[in-house]
C-alpha positions as CSV (number, residue, x, y, z in Angstrom):
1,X,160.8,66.8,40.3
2,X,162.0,66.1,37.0
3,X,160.7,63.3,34.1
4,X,162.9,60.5,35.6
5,X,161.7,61.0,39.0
6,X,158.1,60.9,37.4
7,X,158.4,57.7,35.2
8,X,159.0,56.0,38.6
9,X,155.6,56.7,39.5
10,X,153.9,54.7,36.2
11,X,151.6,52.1,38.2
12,X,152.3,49.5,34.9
13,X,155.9,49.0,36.5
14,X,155.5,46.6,39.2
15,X,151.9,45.5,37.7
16,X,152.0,41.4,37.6
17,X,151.0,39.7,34.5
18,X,147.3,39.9,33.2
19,X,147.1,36.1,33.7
20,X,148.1,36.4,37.3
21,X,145.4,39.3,37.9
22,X,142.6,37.0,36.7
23,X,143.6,34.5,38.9
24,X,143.4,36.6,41.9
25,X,140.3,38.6,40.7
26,X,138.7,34.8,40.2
27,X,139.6,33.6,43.6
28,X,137.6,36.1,45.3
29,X,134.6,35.9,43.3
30,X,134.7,32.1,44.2
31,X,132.5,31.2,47.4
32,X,132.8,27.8,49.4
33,X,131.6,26.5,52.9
34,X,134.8,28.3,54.6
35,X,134.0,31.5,53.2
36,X,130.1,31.3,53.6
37,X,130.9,30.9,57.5
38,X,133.6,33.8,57.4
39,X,130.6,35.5,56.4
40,X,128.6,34.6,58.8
41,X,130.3,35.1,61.5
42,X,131.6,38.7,60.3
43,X,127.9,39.4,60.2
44,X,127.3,38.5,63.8
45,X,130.3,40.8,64.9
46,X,128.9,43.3,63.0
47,X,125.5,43.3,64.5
48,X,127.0,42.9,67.9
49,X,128.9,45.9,67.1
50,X,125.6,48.1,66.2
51,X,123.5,46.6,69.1
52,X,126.5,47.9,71.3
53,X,127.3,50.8,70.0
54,X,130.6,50.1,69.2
55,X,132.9,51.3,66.7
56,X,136.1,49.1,67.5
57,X,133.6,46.1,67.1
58,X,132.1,47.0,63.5
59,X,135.6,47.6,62.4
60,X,137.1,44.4,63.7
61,X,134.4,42.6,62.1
62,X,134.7,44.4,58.2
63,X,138.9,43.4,58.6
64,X,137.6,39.6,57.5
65,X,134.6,40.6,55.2
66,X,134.7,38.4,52.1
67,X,132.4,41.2,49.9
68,X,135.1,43.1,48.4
69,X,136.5,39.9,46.1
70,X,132.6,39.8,44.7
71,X,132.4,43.9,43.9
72,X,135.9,43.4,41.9
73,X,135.0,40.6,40.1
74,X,132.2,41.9,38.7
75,X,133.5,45.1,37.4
76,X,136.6,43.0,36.1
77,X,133.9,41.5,34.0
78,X,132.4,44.4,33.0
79,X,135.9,46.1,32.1
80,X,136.9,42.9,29.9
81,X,133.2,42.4,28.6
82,X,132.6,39.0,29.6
83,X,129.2,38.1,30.4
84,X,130.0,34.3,31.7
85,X,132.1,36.1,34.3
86,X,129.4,39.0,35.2
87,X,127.4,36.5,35.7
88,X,129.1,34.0,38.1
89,X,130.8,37.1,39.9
90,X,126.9,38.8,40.7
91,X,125.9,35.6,41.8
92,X,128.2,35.1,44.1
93,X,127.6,38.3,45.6
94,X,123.7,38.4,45.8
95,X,124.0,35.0,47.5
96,X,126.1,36.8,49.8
97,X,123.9,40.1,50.5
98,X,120.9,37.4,51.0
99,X,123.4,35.6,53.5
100,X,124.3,38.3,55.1
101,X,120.5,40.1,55.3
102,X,119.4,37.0,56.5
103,X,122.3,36.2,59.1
104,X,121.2,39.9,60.7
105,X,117.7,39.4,60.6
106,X,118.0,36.4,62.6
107,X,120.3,38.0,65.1
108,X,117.7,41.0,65.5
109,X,114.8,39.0,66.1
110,X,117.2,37.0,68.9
111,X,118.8,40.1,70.3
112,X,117.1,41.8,73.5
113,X,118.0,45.0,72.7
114,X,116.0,47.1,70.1
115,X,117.3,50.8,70.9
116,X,118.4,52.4,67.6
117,X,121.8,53.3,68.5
118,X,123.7,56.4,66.8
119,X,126.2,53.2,64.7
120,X,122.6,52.1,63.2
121,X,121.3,55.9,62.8
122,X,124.7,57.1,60.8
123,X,124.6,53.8,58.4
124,X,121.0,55.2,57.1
125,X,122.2,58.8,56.0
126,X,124.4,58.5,53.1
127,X,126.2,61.5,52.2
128,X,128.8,62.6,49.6
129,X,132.0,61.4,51.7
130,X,130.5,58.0,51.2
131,X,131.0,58.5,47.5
132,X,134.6,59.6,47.8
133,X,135.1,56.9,49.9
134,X,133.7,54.6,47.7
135,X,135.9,55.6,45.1
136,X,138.7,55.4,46.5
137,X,138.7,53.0,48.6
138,X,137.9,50.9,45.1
139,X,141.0,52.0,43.1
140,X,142.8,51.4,46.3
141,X,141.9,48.1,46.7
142,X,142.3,47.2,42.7
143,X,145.9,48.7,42.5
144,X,146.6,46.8,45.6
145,X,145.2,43.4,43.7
146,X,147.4,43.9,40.4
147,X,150.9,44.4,42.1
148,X,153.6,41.6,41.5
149,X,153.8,41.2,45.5
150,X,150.3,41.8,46.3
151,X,149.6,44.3,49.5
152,X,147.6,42.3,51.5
153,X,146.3,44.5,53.6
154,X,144.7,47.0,51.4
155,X,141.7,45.2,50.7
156,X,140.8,44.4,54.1
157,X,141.6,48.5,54.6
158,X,139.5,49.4,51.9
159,X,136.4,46.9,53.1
160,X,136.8,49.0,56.3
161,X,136.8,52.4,54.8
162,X,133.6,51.5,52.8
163,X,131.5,49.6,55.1
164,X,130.1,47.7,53.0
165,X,128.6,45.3,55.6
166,X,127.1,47.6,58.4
167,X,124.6,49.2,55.8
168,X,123.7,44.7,55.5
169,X,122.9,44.5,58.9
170,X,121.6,48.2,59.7
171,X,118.8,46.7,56.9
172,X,117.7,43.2,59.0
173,X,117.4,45.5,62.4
174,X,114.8,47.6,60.5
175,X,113.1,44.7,59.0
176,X,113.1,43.5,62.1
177,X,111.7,46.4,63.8
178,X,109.6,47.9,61.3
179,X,111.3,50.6,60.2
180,X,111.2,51.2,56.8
181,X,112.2,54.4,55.7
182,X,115.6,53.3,57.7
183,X,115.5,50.2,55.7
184,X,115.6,52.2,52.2
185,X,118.9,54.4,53.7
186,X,121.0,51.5,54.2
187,X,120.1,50.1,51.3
188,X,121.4,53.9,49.3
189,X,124.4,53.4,50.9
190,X,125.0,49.9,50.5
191,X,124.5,50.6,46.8
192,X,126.4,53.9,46.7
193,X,129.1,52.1,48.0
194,X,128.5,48.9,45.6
195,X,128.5,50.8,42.9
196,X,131.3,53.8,43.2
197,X,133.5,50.6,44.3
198,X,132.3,49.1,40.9
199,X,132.8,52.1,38.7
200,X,136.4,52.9,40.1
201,X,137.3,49.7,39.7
202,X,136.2,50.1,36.2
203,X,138.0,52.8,35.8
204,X,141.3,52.3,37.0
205,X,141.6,48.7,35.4
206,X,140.9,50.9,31.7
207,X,144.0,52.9,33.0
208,X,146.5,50.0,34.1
209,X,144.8,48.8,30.8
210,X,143.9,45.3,32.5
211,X,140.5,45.0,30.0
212,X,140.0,43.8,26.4
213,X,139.1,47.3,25.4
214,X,138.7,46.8,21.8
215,X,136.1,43.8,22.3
216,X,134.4,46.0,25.0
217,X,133.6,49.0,22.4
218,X,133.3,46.7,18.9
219,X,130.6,45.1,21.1
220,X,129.0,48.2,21.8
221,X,129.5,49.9,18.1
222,X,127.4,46.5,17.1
223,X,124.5,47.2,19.5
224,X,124.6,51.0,18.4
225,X,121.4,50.2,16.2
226,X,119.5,48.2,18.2
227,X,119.7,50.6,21.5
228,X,118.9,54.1,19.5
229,X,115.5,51.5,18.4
230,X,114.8,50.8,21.5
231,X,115.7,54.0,23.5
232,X,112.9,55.7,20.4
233,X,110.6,53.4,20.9
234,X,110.6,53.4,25.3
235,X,110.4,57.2,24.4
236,X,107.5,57.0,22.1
237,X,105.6,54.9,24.2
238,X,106.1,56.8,27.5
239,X,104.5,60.2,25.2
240,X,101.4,58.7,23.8
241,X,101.2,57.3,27.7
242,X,101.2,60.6,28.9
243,X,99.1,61.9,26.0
244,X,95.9,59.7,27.0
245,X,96.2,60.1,30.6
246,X,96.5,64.0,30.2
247,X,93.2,63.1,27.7
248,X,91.6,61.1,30.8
């Protein structure tokens, strides 16, 4: 493979305008009364799908998830250091994790059947593959978002490869039934995979150099002063804490 051959693979080539990326990062952090129903009923499927056992199901149902637009837009935000749009993009996407824990809790309570099937068991056991998963299936889904013809059927693909939404419902069956400890596993992987998505994100918008990355780090250079206070004063406090209850 020589240089030529190599230039054709610089990702900035058929990268659409910055202008145009916002847009499309915006309309997926933007929730309405279609969406919220989307939701709802990808939820349901979902649930169905763990009751049942079924594999196809859970898949079927993450192909029209709405989640993935939320996770972007928030670290699009964080990339570009803008807090209005952190903000409205976390929002949007705790409104819909409360939708969607709700949504399953309410099917649960409904459903007759309360086995704990080997789909709910394996969306309580994060492992490592879930982190390269989750990063990933993140830079896949960003690079897909930032071409001049969009691939539309990356994100969908990535939503699936993540599973975002089983670990959602996996958490209203054990509120449901009582079981906790499951509860607190499919909440580690929901937030595995939140936050690999995130950080990928992150990273691969720095690298198609999508961000404001001088405001990002003049920002930070200006908080330098007050963070090292802080982080000496948490640290201060925490050992005279520990020095009076070792004297106790």
């Amino acid at each position: 493979m020589n240089f030529k051959s190599l230039n054709k693979l610089n990702l900035n080539d058929d990268q659409a305008t910055n202008e145009e990326i916002r847009e499309r990062i915006a309309s997926g952090t933007h929730i309405n009364m279609m969406d919220m129903f989307i939701l709802i009923f990808a939820i349901v499927i979902v649930c169905i799908g763990l009751n049942m056992n079924s594999t196809s199901i859970v898949i079927g149902a993450m192909l029209i998830s709405p989640l993935m637009g939320s996770i972007i837009g928030i670290a699009y935000g964080i990339s570009n250091y803008d807090i209005e749009w952190i903000k409205k993009s976390c929002v949007t996407f705790l409104f819909q994790i409360g939708i969607s824990i709700l949504t399953s809790l309410i099917y649960f309570l409904l459903s007759p059947i309360t086995v704990l099937s080997s789909e709910l068991i394996a969306r309580t056991e994060p492992n490592i593959f879930d982190v390269m998963i989750a990063i990933l299936g993140g830079g896949a889904a960003i690079i897909a978002n930032t071409r001049k013809d969009r691939i539309s059927n990356v994100i969908p693909g990535a939503a699936i490869a993540t599973a975002l939404m089983p670990p959602l419902c996996t958490i209203g069956y054990c509120l449901v039934n009582h079981k906790w400890l499951l509860a607190g596993g499919a909440l580690y992987l929901f937030s595995i995979n939140y936050f690999f998505i995130c950080l990928s994100t992150i990273i691969s918008l720095h690298l198609m150099k999508v961000t404001k990355s001088n405001a990002f780090f003049t920002s930070f250079k200006k908080k330098d002063d007050f963070i090292s206070h802080l982080c000496y004063h948490c640290c201060a406090k925490w050992l005279s804490c520990s020095k009076n209850s070792q004297q106790k």
